[in-house]
C-alpha positions as CSV (number, residue, x, y, z in Angstrom):
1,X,95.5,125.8,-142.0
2,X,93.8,125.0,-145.1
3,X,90.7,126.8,-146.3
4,X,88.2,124.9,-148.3
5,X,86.1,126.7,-150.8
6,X,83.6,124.6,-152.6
7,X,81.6,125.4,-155.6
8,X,79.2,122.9,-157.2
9,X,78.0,123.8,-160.8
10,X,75.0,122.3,-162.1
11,X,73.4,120.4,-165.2
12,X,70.4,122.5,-165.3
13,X,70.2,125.7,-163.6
14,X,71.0,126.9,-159.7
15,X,69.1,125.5,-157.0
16,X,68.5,128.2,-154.9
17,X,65.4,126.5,-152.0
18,X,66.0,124.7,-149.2
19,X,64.0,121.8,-150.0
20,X,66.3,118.2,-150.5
21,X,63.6,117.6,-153.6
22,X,65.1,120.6,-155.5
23,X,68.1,120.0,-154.8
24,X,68.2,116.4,-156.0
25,X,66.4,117.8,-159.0
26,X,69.5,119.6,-160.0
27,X,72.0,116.5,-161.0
28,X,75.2,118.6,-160.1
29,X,77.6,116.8,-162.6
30,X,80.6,119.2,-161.3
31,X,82.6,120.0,-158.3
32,X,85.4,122.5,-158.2
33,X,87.5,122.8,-154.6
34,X,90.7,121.9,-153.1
35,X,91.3,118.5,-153.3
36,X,92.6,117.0,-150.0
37,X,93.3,113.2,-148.4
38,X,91.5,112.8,-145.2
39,X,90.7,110.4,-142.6
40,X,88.8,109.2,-139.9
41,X,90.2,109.7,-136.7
42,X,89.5,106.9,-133.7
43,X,90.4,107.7,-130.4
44,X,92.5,105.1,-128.4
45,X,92.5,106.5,-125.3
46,X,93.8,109.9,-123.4
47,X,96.5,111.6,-125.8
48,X,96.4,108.9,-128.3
49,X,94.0,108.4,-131.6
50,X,94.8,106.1,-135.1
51,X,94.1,107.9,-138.4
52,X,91.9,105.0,-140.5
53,X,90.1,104.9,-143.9
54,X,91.8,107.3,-146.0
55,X,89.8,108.7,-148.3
56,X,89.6,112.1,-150.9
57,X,87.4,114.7,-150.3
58,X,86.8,118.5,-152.0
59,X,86.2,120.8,-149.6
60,X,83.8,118.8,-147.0
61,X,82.1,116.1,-150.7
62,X,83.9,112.9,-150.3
63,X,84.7,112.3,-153.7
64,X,85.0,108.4,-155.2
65,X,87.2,107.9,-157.8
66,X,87.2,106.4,-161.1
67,X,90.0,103.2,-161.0
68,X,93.1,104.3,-161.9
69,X,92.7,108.0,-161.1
70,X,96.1,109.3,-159.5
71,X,94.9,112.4,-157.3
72,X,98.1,113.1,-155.4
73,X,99.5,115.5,-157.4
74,X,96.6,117.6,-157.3
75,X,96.3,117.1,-153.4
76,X,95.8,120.9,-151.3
77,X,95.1,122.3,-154.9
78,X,92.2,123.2,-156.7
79,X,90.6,120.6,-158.7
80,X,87.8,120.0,-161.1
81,X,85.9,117.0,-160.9
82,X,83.1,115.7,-163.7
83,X,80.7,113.1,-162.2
84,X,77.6,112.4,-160.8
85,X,75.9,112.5,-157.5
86,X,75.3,108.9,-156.2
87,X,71.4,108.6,-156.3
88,X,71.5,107.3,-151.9
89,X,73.5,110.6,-151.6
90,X,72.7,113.4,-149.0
91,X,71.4,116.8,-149.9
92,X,72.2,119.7,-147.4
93,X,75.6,120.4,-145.2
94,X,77.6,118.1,-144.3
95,X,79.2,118.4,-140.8
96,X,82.4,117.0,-141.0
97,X,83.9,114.9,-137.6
98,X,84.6,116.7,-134.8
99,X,87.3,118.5,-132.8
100,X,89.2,115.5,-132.6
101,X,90.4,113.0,-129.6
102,X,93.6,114.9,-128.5
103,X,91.8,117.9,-126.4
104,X,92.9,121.0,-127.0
105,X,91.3,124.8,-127.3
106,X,89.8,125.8,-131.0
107,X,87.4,127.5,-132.8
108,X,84.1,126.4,-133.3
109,X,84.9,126.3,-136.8
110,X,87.5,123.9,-137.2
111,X,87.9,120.6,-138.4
112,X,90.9,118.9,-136.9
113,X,92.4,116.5,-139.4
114,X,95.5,114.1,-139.7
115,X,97.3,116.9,-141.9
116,X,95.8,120.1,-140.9
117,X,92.9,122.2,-140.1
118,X,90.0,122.9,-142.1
119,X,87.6,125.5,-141.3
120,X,83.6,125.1,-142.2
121,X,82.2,128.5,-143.2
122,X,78.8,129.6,-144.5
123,X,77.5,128.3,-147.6
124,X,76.6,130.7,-150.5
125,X,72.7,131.5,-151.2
126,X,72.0,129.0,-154.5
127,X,74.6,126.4,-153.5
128,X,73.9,123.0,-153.8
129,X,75.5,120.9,-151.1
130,X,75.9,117.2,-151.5
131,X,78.0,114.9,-148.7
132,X,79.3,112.3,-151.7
133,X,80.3,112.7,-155.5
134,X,81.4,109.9,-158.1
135,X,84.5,111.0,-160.3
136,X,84.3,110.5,-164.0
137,X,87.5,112.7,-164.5
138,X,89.2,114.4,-162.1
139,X,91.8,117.4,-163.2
140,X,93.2,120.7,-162.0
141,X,91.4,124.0,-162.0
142,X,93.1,126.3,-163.8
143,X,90.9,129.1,-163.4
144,X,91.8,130.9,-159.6
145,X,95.6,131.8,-159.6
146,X,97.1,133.5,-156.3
147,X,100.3,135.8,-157.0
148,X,102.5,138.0,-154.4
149,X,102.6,142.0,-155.4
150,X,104.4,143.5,-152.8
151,X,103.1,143.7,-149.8
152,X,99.9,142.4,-151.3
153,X,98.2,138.8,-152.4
154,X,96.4,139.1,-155.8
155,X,93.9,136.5,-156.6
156,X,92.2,136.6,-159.7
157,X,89.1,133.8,-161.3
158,X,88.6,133.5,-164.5
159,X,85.6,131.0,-165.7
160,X,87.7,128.5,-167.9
161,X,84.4,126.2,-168.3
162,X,82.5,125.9,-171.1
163,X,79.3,127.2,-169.0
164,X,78.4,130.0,-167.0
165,X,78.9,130.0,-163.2
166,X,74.9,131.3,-163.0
């Protein structure tokens, strides 16, 4: 199971209201989250679905890429991507597809996928949300490392932008 994190930094400050207007006021110009290929499932009938138009996504932001851009070797790994928001864009949450065609018991939370399961949780107070992102650049984040100590996981972030995260 995969969990997505998402954290969109802005050109001008933290949106913090509920209202789209503010939001699209903001210009977020980055996105930082584990990048991941997804698809659209279509249900053929009892027991059987096709996995269509593959597509790249951080957290639940489809993200278009610039030609060229090679994004597999980032894929299931954090990634920071420069851009813009498309101006037709949506502001707020995005809910992702459903449970999928192939019934089976799961959380409420989930998001069943061709690959895995990805869980929706609550968005952070001051977080912009946007359901599409263009990709100037797109490399890895360097800044959240995950390390085994013992019988413990260590995970440690370290801003490695040239802004601060407030």
């Amino acid at each position: 199971m995969i969990l997505t994190a998402v954290l969109v930094l802005l050109q001008a400050g933290v949106w913090a209201g509920p209202a789209a207007d503010d939001a699209a006021a903001a210009k977020p110009t980055l996105l930082v989250g584990v990048l991941t290929q997804q698809f659209r499932e279509v249900c053929k009938g009892p027991m059987q679905s096709d996995w269509v138009d593959p597509h790249w996504e951080v957290g639940f932001t489809a993200v278009k890429l610039p030609d060229g851009a090679k994004p597999e070797p980032l894929a299931g790994k954090p990634a920071l991507v420069k851009g813009a928001v498309p101006a037709e864009v949506r502001y707020g949450q995005r809910q992702p597809g459903g449970t999928g065609c192939v019934p089976m018991q799961a959380r409420g939370d989930w998001v069943i996928g061709k690959n895995d399961i990805r869980m929706v949780r609550s968005v952070p107070a001051g977080a912009v949300l946007v359901s599409a992102f263009s990709a100037e650049s797109l490399v890895a984040f360097t800044g959240l490392e995950a390390k085994q100590d013992k019988d413990e996981i260590v995970v440690s972030f370290t801003n490695t932008l040239s802004r601060p995260l407030t």
